[in-house]
MDAnalysis code that builds the backbone (N, CA, C; Angstrom):
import MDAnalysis as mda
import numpy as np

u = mda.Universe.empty(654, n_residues=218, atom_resindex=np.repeat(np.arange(218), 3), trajectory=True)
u.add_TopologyAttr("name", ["N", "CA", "C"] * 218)
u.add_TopologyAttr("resid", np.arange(1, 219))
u.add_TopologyAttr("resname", ["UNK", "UNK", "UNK", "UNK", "UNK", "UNK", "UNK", "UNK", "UNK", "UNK", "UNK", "UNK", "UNK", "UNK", "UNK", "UNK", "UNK", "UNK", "UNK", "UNK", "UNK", "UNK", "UNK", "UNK", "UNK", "UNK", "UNK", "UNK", "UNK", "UNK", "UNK", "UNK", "UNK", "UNK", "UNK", "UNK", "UNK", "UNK", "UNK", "UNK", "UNK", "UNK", "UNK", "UNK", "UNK", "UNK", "UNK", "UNK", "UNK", "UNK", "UNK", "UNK", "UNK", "UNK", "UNK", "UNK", "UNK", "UNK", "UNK", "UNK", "UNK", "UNK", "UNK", "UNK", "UNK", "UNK", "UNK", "UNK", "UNK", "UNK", "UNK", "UNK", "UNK", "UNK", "UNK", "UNK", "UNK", "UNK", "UNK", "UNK", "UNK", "UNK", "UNK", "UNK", "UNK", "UNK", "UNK", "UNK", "UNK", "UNK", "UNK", "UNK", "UNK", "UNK", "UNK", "UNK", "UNK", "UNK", "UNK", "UNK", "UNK", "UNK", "UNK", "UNK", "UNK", "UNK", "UNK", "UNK", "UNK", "UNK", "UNK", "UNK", "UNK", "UNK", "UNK", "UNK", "UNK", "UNK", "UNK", "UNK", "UNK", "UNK", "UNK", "UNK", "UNK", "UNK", "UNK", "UNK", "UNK", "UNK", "UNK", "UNK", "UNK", "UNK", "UNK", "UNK", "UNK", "UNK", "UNK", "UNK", "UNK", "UNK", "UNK", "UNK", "UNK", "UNK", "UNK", "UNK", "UNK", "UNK", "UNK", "UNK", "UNK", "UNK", "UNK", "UNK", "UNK", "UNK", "UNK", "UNK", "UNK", "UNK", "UNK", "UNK", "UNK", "UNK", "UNK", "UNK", "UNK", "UNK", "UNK", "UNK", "UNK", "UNK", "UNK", "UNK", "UNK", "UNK", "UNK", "UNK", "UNK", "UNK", "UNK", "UNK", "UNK", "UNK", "UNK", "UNK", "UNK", "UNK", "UNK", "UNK", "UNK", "UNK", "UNK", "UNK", "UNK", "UNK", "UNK", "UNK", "UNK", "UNK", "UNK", "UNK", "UNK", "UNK", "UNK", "UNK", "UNK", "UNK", "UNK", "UNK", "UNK", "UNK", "UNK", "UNK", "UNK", "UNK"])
u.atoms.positions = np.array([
    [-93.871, -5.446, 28.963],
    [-93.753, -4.199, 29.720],
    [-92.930, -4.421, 30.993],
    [-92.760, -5.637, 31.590],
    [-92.658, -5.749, 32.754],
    [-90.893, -6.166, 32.569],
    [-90.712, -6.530, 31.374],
    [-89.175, -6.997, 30.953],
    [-88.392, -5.741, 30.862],
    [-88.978, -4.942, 30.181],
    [-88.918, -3.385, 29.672],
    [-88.210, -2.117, 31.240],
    [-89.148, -2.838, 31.540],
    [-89.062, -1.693, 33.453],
    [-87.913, -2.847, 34.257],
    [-88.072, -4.333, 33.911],
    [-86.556, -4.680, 34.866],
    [-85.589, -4.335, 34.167],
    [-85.310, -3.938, 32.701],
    [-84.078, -3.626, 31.979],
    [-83.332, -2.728, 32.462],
    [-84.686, -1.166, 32.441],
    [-84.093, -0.502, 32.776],
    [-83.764, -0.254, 34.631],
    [-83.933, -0.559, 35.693],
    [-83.801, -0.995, 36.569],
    [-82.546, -1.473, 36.509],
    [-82.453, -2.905, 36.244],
    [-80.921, -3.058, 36.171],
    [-80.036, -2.442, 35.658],
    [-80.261, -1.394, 34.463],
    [-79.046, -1.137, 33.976],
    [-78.452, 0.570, 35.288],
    [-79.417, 1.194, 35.413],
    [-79.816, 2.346, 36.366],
    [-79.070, 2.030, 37.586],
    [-79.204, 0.690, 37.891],
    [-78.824, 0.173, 39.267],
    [-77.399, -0.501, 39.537],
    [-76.942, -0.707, 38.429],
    [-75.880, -1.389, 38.337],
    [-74.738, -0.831, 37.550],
    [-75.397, -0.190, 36.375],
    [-74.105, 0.635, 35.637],
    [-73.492, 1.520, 36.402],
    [-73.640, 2.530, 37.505],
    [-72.774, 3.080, 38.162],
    [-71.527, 2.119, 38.908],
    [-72.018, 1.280, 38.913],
    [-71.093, 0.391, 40.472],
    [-70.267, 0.200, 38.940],
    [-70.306, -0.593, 38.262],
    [-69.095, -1.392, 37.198],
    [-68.459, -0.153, 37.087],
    [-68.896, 1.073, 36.207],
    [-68.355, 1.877, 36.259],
    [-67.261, 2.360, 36.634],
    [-67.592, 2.225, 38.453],
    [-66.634, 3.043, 39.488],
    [-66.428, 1.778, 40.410],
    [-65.884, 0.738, 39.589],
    [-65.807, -0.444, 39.989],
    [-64.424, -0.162, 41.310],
    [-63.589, 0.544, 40.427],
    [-62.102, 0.728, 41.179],
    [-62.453, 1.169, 42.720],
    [-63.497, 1.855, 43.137],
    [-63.921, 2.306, 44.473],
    [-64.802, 1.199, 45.137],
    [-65.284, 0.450, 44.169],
    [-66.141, -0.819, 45.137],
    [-65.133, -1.920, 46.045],
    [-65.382, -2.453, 47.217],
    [-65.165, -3.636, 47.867],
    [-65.978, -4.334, 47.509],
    [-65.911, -5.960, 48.445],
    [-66.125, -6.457, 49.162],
    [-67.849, -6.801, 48.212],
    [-68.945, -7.923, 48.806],
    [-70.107, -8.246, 48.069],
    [-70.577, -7.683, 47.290],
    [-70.662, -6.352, 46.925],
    [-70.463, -5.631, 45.931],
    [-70.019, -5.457, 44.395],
    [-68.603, -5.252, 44.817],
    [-67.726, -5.914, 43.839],
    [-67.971, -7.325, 43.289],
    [-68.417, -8.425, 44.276],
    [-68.307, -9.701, 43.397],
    [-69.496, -9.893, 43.158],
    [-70.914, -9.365, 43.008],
    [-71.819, -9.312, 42.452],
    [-72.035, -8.644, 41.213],
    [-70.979, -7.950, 41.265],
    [-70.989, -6.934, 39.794],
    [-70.617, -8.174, 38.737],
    [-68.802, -8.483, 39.117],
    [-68.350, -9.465, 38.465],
    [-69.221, -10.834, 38.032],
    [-69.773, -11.098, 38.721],
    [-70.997, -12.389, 38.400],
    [-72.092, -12.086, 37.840],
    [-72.051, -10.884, 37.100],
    [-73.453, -10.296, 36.707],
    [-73.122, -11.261, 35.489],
    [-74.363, -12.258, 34.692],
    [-74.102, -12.800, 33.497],
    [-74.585, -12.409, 32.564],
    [-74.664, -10.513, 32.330],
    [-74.815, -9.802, 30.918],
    [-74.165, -8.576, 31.219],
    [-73.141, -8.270, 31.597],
    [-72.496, -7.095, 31.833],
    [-72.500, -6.375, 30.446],
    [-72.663, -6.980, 29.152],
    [-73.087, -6.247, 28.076],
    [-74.114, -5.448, 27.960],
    [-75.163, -5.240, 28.564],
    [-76.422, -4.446, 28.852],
    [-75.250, -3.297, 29.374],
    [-74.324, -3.329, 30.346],
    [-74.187, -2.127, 30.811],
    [-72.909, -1.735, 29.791],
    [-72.189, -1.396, 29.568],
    [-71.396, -1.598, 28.508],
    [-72.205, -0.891, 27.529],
    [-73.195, -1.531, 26.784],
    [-74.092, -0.841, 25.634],
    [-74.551, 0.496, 26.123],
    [-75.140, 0.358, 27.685],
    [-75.271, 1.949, 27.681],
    [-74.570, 2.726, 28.228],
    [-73.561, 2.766, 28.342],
    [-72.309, 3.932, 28.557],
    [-71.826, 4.180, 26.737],
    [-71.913, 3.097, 25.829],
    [-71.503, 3.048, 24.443],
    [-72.360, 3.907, 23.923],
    [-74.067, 3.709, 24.229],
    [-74.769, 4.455, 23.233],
    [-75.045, 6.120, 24.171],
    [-74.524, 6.383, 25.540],
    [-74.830, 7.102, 26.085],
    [-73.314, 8.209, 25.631],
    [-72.836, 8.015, 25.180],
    [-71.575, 8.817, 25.233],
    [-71.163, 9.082, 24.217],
    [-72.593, 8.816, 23.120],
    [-72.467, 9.195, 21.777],
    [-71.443, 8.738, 20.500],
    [-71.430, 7.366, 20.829],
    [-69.876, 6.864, 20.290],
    [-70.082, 5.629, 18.536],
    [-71.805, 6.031, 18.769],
    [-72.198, 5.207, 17.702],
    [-71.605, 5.800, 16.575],
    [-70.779, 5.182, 15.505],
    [-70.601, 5.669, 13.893],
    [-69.534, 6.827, 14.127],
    [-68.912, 6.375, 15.592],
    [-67.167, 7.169, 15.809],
    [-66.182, 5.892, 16.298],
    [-67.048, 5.318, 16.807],
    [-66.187, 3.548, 17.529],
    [-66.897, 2.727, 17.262],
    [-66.215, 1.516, 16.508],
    [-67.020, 0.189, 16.893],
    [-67.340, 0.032, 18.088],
    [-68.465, -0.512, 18.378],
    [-68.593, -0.856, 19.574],
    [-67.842, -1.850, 19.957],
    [-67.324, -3.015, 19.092],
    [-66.283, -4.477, 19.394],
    [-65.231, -3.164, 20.377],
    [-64.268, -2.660, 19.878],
    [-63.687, -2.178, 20.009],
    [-63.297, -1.277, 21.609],
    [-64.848, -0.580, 21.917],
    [-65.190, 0.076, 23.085],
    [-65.580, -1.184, 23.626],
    [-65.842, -1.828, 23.591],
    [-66.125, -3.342, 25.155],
    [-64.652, -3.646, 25.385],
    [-64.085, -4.247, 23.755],
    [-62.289, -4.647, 24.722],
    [-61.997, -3.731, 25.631],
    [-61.787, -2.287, 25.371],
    [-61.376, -1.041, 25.724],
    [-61.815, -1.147, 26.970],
    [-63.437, -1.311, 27.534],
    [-64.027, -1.157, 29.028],
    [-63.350, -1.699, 29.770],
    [-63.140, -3.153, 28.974],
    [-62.997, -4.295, 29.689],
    [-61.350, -4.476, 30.169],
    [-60.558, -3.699, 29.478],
    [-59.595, -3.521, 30.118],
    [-59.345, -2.427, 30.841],
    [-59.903, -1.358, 30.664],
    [-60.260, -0.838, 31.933],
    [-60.635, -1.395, 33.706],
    [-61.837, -2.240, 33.116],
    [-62.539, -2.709, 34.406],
    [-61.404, -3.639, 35.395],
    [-60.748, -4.183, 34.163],
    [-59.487, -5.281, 35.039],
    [-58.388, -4.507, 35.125],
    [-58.362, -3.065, 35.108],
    [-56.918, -2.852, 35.016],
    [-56.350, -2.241, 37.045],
    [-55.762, -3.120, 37.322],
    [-55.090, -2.414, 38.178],
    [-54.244, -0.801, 38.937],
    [-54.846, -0.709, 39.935],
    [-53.702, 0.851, 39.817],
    [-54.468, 1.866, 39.497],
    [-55.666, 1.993, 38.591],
    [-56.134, 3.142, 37.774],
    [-56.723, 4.095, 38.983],
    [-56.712, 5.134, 38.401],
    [-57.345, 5.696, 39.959],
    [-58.296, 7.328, 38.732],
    [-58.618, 6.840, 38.036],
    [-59.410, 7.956, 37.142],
    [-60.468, 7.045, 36.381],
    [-61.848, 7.616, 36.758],
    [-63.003, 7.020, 35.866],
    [-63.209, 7.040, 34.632],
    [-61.847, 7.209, 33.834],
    [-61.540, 7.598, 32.406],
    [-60.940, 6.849, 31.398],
    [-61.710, 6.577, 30.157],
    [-60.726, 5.544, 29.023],
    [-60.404, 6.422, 28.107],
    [-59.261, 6.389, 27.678],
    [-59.004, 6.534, 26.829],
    [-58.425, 5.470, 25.198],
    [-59.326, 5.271, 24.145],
    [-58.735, 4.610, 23.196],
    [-58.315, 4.952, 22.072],
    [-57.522, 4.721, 21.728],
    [-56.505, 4.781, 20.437],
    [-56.650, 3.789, 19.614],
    [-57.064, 3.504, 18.176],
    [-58.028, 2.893, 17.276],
    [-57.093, 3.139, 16.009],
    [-55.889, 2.544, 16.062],
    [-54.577, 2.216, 15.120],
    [-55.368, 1.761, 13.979],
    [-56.488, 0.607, 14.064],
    [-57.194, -0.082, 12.146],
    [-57.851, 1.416, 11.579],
    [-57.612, 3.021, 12.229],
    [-58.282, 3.428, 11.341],
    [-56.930, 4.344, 10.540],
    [-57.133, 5.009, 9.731],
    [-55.866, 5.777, 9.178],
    [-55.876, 6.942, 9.569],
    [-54.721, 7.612, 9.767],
    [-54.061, 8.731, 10.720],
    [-55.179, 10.207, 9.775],
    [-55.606, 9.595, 8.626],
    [-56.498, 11.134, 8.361],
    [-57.442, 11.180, 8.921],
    [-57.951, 10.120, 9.855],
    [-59.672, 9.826, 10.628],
    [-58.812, 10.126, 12.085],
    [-60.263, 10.777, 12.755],
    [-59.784, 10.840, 14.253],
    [-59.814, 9.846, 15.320],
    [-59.340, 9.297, 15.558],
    [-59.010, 7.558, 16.152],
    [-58.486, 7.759, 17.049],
    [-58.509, 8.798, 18.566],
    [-58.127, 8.994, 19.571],
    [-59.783, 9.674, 20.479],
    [-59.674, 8.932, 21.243],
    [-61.027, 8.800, 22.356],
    [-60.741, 9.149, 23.516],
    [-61.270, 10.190, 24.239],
    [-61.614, 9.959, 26.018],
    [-62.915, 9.897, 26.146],
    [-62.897, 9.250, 26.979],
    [-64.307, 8.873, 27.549],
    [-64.468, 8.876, 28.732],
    [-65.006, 9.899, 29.657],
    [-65.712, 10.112, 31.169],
    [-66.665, 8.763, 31.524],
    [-66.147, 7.572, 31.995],
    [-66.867, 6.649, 31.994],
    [-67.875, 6.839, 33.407],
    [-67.702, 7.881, 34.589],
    [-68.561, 8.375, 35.443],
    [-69.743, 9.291, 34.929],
    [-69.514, 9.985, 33.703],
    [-70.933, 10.795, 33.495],
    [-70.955, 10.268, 32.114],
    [-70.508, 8.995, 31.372],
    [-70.485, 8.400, 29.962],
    [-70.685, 9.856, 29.047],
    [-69.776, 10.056, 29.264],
    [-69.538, 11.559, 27.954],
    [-68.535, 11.576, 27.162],
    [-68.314, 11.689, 26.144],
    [-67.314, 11.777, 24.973],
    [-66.707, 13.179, 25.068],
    [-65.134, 12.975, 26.499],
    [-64.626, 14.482, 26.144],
    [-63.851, 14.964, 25.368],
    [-62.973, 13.981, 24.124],
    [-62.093, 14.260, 23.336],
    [-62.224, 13.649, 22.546],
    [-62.432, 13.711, 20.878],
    [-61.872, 12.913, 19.840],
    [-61.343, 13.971, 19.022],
    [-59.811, 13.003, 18.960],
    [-59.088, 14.032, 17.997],
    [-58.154, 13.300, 17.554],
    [-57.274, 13.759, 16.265],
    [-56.189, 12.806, 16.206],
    [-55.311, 12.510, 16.607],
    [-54.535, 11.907, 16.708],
    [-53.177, 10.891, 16.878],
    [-51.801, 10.702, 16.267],
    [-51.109, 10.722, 16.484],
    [-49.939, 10.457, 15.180],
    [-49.592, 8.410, 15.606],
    [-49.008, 7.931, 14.917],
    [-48.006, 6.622, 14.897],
    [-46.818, 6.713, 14.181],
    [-45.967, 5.886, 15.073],
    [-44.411, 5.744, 14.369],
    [-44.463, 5.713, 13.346],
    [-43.108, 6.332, 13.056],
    [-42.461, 6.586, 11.651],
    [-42.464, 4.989, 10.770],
    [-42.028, 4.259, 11.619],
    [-41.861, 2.935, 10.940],
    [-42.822, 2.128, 10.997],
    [-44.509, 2.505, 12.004],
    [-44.932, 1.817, 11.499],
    [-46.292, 1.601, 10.546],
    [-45.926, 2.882, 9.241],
    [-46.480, 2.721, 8.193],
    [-46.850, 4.022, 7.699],
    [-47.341, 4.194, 6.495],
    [-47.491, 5.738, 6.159],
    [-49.310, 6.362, 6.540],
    [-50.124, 6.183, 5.653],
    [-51.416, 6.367, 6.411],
    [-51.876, 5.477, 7.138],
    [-51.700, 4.184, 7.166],
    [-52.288, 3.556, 7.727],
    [-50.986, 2.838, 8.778],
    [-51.380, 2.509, 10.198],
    [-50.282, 1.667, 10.998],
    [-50.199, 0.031, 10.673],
    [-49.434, -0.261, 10.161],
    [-49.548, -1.769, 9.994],
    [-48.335, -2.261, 10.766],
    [-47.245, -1.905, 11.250],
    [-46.140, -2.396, 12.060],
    [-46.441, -1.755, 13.864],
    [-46.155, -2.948, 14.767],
    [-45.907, -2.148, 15.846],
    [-44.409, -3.162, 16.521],
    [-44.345, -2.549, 17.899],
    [-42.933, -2.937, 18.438],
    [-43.059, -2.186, 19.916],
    [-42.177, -3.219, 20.430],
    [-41.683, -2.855, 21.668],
    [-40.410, -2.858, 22.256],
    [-39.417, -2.292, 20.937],
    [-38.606, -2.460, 21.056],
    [-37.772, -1.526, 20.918],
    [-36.785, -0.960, 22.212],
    [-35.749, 0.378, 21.474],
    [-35.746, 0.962, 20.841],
    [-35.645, 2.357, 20.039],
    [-35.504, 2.666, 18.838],
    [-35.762, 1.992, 17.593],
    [-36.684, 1.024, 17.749],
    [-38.029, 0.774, 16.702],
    [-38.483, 1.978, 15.949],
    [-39.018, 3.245, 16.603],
    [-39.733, 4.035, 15.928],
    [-40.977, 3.896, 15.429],
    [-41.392, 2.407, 15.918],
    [-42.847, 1.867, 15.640],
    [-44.077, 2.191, 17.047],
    [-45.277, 2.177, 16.693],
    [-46.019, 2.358, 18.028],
    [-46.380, 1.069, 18.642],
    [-46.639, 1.317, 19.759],
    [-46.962, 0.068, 20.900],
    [-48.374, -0.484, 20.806],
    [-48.732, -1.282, 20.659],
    [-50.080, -1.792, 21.156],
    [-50.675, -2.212, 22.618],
    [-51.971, -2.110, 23.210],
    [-51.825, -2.694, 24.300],
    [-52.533, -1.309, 25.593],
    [-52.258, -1.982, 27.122],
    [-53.058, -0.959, 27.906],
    [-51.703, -0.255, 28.644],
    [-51.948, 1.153, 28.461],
    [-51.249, 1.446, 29.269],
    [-51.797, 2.220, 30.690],
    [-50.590, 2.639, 31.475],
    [-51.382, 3.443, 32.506],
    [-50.642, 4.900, 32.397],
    [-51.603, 6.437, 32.562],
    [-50.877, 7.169, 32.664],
    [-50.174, 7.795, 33.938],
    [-49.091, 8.563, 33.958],
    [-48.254, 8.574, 35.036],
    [-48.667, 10.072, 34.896],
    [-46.912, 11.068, 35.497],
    [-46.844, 12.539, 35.620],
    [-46.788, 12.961, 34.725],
    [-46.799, 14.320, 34.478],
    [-46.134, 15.260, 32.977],
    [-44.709, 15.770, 33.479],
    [-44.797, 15.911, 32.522],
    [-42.971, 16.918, 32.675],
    [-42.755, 17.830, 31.470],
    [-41.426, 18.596, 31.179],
    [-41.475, 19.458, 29.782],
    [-40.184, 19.168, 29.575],
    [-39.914, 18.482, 27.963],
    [-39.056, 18.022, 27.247],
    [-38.876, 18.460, 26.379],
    [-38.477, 17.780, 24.980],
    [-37.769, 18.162, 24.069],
    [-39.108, 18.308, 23.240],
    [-40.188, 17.440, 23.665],
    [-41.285, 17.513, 22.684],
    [-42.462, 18.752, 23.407],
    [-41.900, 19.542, 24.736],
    [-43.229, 20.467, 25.387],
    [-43.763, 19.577, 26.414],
    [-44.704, 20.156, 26.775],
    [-45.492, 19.367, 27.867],
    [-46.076, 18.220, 27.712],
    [-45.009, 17.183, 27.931],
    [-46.056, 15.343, 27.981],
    [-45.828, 14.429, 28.927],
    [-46.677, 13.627, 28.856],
    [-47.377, 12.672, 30.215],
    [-46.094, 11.381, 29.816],
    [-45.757, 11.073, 31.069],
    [-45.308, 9.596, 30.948],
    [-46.435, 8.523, 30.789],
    [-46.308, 7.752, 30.419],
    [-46.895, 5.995, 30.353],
    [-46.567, 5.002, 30.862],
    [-46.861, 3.881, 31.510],
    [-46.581, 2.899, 31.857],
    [-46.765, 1.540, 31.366],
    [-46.164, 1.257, 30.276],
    [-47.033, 0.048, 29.388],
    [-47.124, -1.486, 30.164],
    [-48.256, -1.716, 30.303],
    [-48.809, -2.652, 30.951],
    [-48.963, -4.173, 30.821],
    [-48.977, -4.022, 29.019],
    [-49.224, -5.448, 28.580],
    [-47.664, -6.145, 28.102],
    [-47.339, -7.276, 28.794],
    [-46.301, -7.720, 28.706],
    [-45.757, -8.266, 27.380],
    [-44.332, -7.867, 26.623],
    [-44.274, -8.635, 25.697],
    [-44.968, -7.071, 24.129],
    [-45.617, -6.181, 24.393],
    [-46.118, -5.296, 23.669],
    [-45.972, -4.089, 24.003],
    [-46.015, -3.719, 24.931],
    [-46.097, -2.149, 25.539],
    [-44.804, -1.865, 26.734],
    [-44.570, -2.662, 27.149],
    [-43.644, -2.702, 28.795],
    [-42.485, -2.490, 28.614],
    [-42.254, -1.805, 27.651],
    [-40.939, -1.012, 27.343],
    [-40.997, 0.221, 26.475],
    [-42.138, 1.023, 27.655],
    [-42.773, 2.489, 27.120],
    [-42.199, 3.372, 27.773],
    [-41.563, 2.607, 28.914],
    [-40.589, 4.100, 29.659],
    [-39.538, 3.381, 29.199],
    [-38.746, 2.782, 28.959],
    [-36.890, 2.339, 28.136],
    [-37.322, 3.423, 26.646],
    [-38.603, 3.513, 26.476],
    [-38.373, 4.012, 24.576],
    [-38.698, 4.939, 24.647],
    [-38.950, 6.186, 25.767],
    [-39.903, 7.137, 25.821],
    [-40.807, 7.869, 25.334],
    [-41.781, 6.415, 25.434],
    [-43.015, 6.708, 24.387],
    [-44.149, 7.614, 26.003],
    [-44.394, 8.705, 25.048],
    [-44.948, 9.533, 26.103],
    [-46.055, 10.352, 25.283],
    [-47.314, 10.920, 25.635],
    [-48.532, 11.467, 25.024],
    [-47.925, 13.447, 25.179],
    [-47.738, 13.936, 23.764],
    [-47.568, 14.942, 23.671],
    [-47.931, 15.372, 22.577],
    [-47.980, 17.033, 22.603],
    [-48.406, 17.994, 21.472],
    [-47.535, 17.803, 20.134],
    [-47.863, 17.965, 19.262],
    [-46.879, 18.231, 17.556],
    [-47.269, 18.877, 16.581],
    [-46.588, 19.890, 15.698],
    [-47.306, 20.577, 14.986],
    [-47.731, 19.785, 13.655],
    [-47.296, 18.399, 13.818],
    [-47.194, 17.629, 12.566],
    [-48.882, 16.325, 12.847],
    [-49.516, 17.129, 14.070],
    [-50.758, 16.225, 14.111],
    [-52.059, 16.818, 14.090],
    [-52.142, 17.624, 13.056],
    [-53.331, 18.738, 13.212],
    [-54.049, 18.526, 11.559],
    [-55.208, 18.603, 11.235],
    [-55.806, 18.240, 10.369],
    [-55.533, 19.886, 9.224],
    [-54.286, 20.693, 9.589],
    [-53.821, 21.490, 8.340],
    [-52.454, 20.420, 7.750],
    [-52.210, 19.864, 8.436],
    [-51.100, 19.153, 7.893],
    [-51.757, 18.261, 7.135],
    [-52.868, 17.436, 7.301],
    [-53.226, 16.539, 6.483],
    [-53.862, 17.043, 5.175],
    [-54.421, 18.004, 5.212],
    [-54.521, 18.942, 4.010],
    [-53.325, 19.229, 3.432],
    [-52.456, 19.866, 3.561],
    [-51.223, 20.055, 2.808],
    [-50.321, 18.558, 2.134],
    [-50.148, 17.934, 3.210],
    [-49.584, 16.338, 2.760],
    [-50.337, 15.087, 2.341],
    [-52.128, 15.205, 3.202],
    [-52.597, 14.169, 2.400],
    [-52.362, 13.101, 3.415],
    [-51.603, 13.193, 4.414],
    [-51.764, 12.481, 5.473],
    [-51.487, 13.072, 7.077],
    [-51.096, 12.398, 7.867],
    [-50.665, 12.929, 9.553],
    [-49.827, 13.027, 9.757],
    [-48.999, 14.095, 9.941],
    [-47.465, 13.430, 10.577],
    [-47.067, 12.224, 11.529],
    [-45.430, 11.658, 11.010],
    [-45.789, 10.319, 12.225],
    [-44.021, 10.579, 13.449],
    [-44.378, 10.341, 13.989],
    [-43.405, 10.354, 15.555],
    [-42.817, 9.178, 15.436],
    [-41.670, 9.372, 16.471],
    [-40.946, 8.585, 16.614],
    [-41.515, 7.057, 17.841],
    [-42.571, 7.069, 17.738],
    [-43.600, 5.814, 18.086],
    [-44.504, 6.960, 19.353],
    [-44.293, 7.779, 19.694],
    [-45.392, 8.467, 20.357],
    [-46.476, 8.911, 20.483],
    [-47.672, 8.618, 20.938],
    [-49.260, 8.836, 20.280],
    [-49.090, 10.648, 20.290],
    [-48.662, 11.537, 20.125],
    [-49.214, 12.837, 19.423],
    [-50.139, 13.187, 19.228],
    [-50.420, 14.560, 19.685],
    [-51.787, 14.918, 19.480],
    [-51.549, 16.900, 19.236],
    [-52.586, 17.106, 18.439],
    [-52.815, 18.182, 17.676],
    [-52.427, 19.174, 19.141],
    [-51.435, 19.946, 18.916],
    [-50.948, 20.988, 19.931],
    [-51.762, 21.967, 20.682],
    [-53.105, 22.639, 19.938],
    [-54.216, 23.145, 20.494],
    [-55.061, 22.336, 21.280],
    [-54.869, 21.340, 21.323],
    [-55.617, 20.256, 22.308],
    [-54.754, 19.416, 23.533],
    [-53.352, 19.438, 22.919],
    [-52.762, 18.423, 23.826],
    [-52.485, 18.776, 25.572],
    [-52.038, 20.067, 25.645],
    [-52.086, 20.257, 26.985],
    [-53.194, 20.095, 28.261],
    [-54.554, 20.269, 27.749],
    [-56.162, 20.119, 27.837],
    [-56.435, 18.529, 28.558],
    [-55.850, 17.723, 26.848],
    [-55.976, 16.301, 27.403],
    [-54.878, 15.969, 28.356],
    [-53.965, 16.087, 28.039],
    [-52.786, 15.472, 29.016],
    [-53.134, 16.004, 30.788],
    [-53.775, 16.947, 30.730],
    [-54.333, 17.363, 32.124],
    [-55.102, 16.639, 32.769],
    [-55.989, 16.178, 31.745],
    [-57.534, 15.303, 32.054],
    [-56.928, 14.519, 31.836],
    [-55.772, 13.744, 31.745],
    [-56.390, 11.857, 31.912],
    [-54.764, 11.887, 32.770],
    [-54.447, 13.042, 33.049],
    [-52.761, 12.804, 33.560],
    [-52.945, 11.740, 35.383],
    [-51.714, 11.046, 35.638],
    [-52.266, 10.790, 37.190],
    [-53.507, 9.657, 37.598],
    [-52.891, 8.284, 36.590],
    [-53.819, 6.825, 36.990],
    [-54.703, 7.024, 35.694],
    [-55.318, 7.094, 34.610],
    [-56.010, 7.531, 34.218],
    [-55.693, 5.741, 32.944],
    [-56.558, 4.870, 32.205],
    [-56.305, 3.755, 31.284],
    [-56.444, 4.314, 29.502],
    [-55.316, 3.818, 29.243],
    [-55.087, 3.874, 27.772],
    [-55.104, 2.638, 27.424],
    [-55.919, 2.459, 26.306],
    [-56.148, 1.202, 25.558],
    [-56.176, 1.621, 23.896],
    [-54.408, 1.184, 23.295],
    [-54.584, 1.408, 22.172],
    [-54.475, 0.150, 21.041],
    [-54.927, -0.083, 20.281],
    [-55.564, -1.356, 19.692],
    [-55.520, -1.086, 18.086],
    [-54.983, -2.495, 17.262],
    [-55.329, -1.838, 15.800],
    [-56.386, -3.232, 14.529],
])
C-alpha cells in the first residue's frame, strides 16, 4: 500500500516538470534528468492520452524522448508520424503533452518514391521525392502552390536537414483523405511531404505551427 501511494506521488509530482521541461531551470531541471525511472512518467502521459492499441508505446518514448532533448521547441506538443504503418492506417499523432490528450490522429501521405502502401525508401536528398526520417522542428505557414503549409526545420543530421533545400513542408491534399483510399485501395503519395486530409490540415498546421516537435520514424 505504501509503494502504491509513493507511485502515485511521484508520478503527480514529477510528470508535470518533465513535461514542461523546456520552461524548467536550474536544480530542477537536473533532478528531473537524474530521475532513474523516467519511464513511470512517460507510461502515464502514454496511457493517459489514450494511445494504447493506436501507438506502440516503443515508439511514443523515442518520440518523448526526442522531444524532451530537443532544443528551440517552444510548444508542449509532439507530434509523430509512424512511417512502419501503411498509408491506409492513420499513423499521424498530436499529442498535448501539457494536458496528455490525443488532439489529432489522422492520416499522412509519403513520397512518391518511397513506396506504394507501405514506405520502405527514405532520403534527404533534392528531388528524391522520398520522405525524411527523423525530428523536425516546426517553423511559419505561408500559402503556396500546395494552400496553406507550415515550414520545417529538419533537425537530424545526415536524414532530415535538407527539409527547407527540398521543400518538404506539412500541408492539405485532396489525395490524403480516407475517400481516396476507398476508391484506389491506398493514400495518395507527395512529392516527400507529410500531407494531410484537407478538412483537417489547416486546424493542425495552426496547433503545432511556431516551435512545436515532429518526430517521424518508420
Amino acid at each position: 500500500m505504501k509503494q502504491a501511494i509513493y507511485l502515485f506521488i511521484l508520478i503527480f509530482c514529477y510528470l508535470p516538470q518533465y513535461a514542461s521541461a523546456s520552461t524548467i531551470q536550474g536544480p530542477a531541471k537536473q533532478q528531473i534528468q537524474q530521475n532513474k525511472n523516467p519511464d513511470i512518467l512517460i507510461q502515464h502521459v502514454y496511457e493517459e492520452a489514450g494511445l494504447k492499441g493506436k501507438l506502440d508505446y516503443d515508439v511514443f518514448q523515442n518520440g518523448y524522448n526526442e522531444y524532451y532533448n530537443t532544443k528551440g521547441r517552444k510548444k508542449q506538443l509532439l507530434t509523430i508520424i509512424d512511417y512502419s504503418k501503411p498509408s491506409t492506417e492513420k499513423r499521424f499523432f498530436v499529442i498535448d503533452l501539457k494536458n496528455n490528450r490525443l488532439l489529432f490522429h489522422t492520416y499522412v501521405t509519403h513520397g512518391v518514391n518511397s513506396g506504394g502502401v507501405v514506405a520502405k525508401h527514405f532520403s534527404n536528398i533534392v528531388n528524391s521525392r522520398q520522405t525524411s526520417l527523423g525530428t523536425f522542428l516546426t517553423d511559419t505557414t505561408y500559402f503556396g502552390g500546395n494552400g496553406y503549409s507550415l515550414r520545417l526545420d529538419g533537425l537530424t543530421k545526415g536524414k532530415n536537414d535538407n527539409a527547407r533545400r527540398r521543400y518538404i513542408v506539412v500541408h492539405g491534399a485532396p489525395y490524403a483523405t480516407e475517400d481516396f483510399i476507398r476508391r484506389h485501395g491506398y493514400l495518395g503519395r507527395s512529392w516527400g511531404c507529410p500531407a494531410l486530409p484537407k478538412n483537417l490540415s489547416k486546424e493542425i498546421i495552426d496547433t503545432i505551427k511556431g516551435g512545436s516537435v515532429i518526430y517521424a520514424r518508420a
